[in-house]
C-alpha positions in Angstrom: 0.0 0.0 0.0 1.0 3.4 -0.9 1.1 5.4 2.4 0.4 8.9 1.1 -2.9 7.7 0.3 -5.4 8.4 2.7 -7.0 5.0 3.7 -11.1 4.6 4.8 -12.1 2.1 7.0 -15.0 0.7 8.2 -16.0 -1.9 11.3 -18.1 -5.0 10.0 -19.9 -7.6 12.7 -20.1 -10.9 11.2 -24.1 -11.7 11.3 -25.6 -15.3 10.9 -26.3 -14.5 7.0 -23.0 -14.5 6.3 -22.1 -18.2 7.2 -21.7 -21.1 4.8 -22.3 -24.7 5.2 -19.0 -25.2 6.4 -19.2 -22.7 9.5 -17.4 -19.7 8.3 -18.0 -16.3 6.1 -18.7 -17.2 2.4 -16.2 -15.9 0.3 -19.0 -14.2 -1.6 -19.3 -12.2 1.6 -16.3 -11.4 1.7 -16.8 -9.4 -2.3 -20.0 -8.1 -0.7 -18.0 -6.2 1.4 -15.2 -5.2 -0.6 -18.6 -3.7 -2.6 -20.0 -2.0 0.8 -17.0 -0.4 1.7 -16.2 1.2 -1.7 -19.7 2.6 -1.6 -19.3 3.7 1.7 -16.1 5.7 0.9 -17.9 7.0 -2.4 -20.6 8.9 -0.1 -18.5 9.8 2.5 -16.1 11.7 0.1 -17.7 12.7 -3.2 -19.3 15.8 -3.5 -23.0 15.9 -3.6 -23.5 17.2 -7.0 -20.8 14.0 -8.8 -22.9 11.4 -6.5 -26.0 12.8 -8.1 -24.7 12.3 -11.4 -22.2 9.4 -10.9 -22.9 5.4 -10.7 -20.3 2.8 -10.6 -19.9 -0.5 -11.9 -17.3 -3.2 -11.4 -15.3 -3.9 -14.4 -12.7 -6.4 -12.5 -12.7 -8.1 -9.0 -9.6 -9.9 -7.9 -9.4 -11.2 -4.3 -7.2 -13.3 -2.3 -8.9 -15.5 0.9 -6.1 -16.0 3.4 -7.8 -16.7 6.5 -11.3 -17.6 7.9 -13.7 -15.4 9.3 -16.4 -16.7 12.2 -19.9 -15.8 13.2 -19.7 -12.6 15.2 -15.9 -12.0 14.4 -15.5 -8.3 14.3 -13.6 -7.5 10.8 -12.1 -4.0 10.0 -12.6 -3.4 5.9 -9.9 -0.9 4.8 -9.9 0.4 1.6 -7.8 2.6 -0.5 -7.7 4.2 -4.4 -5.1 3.6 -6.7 -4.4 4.1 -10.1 -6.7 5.6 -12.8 -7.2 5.4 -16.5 -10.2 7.7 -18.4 -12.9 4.7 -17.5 -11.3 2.2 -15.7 -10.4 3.3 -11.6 -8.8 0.7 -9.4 -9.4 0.0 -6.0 -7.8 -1.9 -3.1 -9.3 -3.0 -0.2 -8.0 -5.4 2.9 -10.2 -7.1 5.4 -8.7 -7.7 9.0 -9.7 -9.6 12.3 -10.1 -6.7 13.9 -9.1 -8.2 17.3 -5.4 -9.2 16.0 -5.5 -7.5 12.8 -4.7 -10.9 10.8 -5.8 -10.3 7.1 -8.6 -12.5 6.0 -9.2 -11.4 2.3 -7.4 -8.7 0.0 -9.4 -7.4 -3.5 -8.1 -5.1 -5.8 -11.3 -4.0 -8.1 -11.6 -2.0 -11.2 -14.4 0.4 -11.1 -16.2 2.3 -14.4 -17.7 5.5 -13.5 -21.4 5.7 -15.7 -23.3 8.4 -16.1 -26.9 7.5 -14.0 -29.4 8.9 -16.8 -27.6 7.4 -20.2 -26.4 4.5 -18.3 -23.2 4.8 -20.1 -19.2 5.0 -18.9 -18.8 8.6 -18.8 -16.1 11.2 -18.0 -15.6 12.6 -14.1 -14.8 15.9 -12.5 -11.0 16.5 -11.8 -12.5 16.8 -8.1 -13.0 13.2 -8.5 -10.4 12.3 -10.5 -8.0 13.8 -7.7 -9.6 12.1 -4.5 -9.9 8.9 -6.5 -7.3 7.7 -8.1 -3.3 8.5 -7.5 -1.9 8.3 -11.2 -4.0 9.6 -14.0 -2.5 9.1 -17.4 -4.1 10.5 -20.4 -4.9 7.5 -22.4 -8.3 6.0 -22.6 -9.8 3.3 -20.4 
């Protein structure tokens, strides 16, 4: 992780929904919250008017599962932008045991802003280019 880059973070309970068959999260919870916590981030720092305009869609999902998580676990989702292209905005995100800080799962995600009325990728402000991404190179993503 990049440590000039500011970091959001947010505290997950493990609830009885989230269990598979064999007694721990499902790793498809796990992507559900790699999904909540981007979200989260999105309307805690976008301006009003670009959340009114702005959607986002995942283009890419990559995740690693290194350790289980248990009913009622407390897990600390961290999450983090990186690099940018015109279409195509990556995101990183780490999910700890919050009681020892163990990583359970890390994703890295590639997100396509659309615009919400044509439902079509679309171009965003250089407000939101600057607070979401940390390289933004000209060509087209």
């Amino acid at each position: 992780m990049i440590e000039t880059v500011e970091v959001f973070e947010m505290p997950i309970t493990v609830q009885p929904g989230d269990i598979d068959e064999l007694g721990h999260v499902n790793n498809v919870t796990y992507l559900r919250w790699v999904q909540e916590i981007a979200v989260a981030h999105w309307r805690a720092a976008a301006p009003a008017a670009d959340q009114a305009a702005l959607a986002w869609v995942v283009v890419r999902h990559e995740i690693d599962y290194k350790r289980q998580a248990f009913l009622h676990d407390q897990v600390l989702a961290r999450t983090w932008v990186g690099t940018a292209a015109r279409h195509r905005f990556e995101r990183h995100t780490e999910l700890l045991r919050a009681t020892d800080r163990k990583l359970l799962a890390r994703a890295r995600t590639i997100w396509c802003p659309i615009d919400r009325h044509t439902g079509k990728p679309t171009d965003v402000s250089a407000e939101v280019r600057a607070r979401f991404a940390t390289f933004n190179p000209s060509s087209s993503g």
